[in-house]
C-alpha positions in Angstrom: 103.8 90.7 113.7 104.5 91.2 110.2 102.8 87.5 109.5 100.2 88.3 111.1 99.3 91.5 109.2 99.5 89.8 106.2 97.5 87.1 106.8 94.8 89.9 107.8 95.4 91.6 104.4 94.8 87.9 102.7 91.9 87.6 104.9 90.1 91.1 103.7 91.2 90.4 99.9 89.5 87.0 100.3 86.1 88.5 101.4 86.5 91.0 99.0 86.7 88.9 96.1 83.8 86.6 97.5 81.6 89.9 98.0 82.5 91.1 94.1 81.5 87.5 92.9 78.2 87.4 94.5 77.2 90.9 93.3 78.3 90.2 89.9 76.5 86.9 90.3 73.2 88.9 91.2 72.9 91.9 89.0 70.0 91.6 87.0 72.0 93.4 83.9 73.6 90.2 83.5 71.1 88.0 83.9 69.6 89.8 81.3 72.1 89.3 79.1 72.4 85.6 79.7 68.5 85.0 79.1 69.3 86.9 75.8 72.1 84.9 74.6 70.6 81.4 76.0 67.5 83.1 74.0 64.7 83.1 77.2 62.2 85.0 78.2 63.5 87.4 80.8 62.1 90.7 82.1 63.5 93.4 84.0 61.7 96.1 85.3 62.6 98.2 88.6 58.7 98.5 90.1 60.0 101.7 92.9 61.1 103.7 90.1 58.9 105.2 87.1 61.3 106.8 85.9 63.1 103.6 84.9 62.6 101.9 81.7 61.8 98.2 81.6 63.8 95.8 79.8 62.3 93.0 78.1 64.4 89.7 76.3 62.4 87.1 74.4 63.9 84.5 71.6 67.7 86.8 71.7 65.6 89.7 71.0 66.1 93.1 73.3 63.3 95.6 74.0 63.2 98.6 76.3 59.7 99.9 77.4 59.3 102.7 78.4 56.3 103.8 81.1 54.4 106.9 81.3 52.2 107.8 84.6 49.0 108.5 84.4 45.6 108.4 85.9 42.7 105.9 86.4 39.9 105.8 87.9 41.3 104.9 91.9 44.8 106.0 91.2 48.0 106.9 89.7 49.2 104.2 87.6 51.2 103.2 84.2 48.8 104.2 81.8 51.1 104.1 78.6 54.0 102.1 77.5 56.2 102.6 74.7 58.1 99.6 73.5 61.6 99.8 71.3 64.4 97.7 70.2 67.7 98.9 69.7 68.9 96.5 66.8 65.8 96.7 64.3 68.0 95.0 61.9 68.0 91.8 63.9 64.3 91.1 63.9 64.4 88.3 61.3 62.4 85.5 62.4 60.3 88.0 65.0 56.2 87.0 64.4 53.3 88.0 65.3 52.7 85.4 68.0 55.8 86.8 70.1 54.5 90.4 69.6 51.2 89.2 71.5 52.9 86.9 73.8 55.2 90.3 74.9 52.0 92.6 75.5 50.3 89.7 77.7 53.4 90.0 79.7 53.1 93.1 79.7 50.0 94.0 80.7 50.5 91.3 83.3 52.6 94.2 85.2 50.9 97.2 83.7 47.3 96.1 83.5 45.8 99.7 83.1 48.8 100.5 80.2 48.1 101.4 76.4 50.7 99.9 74.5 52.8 101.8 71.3 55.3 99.4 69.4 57.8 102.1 67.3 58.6 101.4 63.8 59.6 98.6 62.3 57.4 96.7 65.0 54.1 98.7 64.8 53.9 97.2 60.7 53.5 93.8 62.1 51.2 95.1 64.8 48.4 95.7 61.9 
C-alpha cells in the first residue's frame, strides 16, 4: 500500500514539474528577454487590455509604450502612444533608421495612434 502511494506522489510531482516547464517555456516575459539578449525584434503587447503597456525589444534595446484611448471617426481606438526606455544610458549605437523602423511597427498595431518618444529619444526624432 505504502508503494503504491508513493509511486502516486512520484506520479503528481512528475506532472507537476512538466506543467512548470511548459509555462515557464511559454511566458512571453521570457521570450522577451531572450529576443533582447539574442538582440531581435520582439514585441509584446496584451491586445484585451488597454490598460497594459506594450513592450517592445529591437537590437538589445527595451522600450515600453504606453497607449492612451481615444476616439476616431467609427470608434474607440489607441489614439496616442507614449514610448520610453528604462536604460537611456544604453542607447549607444541606437539611429535614426531603428526609430522609424519601431513606429512602422507600431502603427502596424495602432494605425490611428500619435506617437511621443520621451527624452533622450525625441532629440533624434528631429
Amino acid at each position: 500500500m505504502i508503494v503504491l502511494l508513493f509511486r502516486l506522489l512520484v506520479l503528481i510531482a512528475i506532472i507537476v514539474l512538466i506543467y512548470t516547464a511548459y509555462k515557464y517555456l511559454i511566458n512571453p516575459k521570457r521570450k522577451l528577454e531572450v529576443a533582447q539578449e539574442k538582440k531581435e525584434f520582439f514585441f509584446l503587447d496584451y491586445n484585451d487590455n488597454i490598460k497594459k503597456n506594450f513592450f517592445i525589444t529591437y537590437n538589445g534595446f527595451l522600450f515600453e509604450g504606453e497607449k492612451y484611448l481615444g476616439t476616431t471617426e467609427e470608434a474607440f481606438e489607441v489614439t496616442h502612444i507614449v514610448m520610453h526606455t528604462h536604460n537611456p544610458e544604453r542607447l549607444k549605437g541606437f539611429e535614426r533608421q531603428d526609430l522609424y523602423f519601431l513606429e512602422k511597427e507600431i502603427l502596424i498595431r495602432y494605425p490611428h495612434a500619435e506617437i511621443d518618444w520621451k527624452h533622450p529619444i525625441n532629440r533624434l526624432h528631429l
